[in-house]
N, C-alpha and C positions, 0 to 999 in steps of 0.2 A: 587822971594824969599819967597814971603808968600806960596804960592802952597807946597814950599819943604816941610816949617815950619808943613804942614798940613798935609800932606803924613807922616811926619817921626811922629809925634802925631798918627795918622789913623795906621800905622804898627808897634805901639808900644802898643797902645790896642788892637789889633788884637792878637798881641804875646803875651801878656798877660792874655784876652781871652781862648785860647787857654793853656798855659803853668800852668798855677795857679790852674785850676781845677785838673790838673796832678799830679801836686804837692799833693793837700791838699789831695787828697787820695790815695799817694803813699803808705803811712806807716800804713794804716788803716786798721786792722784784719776785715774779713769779721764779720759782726754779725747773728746770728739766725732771726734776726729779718729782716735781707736782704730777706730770703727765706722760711719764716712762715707766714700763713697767717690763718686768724680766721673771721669766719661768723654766721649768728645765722638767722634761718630763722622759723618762726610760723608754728608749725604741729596742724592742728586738733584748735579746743577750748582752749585745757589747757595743751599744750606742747609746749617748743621749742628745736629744733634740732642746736646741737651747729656740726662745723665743722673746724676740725682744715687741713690745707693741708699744705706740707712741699715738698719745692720745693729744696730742699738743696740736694748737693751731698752726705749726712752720712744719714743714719738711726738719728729718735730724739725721745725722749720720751716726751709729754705732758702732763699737768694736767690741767681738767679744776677744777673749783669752782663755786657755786651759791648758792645761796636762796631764796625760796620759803614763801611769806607772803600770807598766809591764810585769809579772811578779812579784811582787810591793815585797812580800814577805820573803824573797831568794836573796840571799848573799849573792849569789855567779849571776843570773838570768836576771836579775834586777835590770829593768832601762826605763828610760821614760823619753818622753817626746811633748814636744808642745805643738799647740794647735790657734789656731786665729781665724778670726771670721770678720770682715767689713758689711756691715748694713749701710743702705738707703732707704728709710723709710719715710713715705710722706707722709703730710697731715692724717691722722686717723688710718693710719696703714700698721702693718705688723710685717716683720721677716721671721726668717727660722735658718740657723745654722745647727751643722748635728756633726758629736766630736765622735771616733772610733775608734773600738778599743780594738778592731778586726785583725792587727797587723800582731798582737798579742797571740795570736794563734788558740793553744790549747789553755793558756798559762792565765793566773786570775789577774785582775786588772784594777785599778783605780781610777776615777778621773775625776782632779782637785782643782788647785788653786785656780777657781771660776772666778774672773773678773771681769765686768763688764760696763763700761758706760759709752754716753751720747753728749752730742756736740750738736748744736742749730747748724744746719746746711747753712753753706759758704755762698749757695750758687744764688 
């Protein structure tokens, strides 16, 4: 009697296992963020190369954002600049934007507030 108790327990989590995940994203619109994906890898001293790849079936348009602190740590020499990039990437395509810290000269640099997202092309 206990064996059945335990089998019919064991193939009632198994279907459920199994069923429940089905469920919960039966009715769930794919999102952009399923098949966009964002990297940032160091060029050089005073650049980094942003890459955004789009692994979706539409064309997407992206944007990225950043800024650039000049001096981070000078009270006087302190400045910062912001930088922006527009992608077009098609289906299964990638772009690459790259921010620069070049204009810093000698002075050390930061480069933060990285935000980036995509939108389905319009066209």
């Amino acid at each position: 009697m206990r064996s059945t108790l335990w089998q019919r327990g064991a193939l009632c989590a198994l279907a459920l296992s199994i069923c429940v995940p089905a469920i919960a994203t039966a009715g769930r619109e794919k999102s952009l963020d399923d098949c966009t994906a964002f990297t940032q890898e160091d060029k050089g001293d005073d650049a980094v190369a942003f890459t955004v790849s789009n692994s979706c079936t539409i064309p997407v348009d992206c944007q990225i954002e950043w800024r650039v602190v000049c001096a981070p740590d000078s009270k006087k020499r302190r400045s910062t600049k912001t930088g922006s990039a527009k992608l077009s990437l098609s289906e299964n395509g990638m772009a690459t934007a790259e921010a620069s810290a070049a204009s810093c000269g000698d002075d050390a640099f930061a480069i933060d507030r990285i935000e980036w997202s995509c939108q389905p092309n319009k066209d």
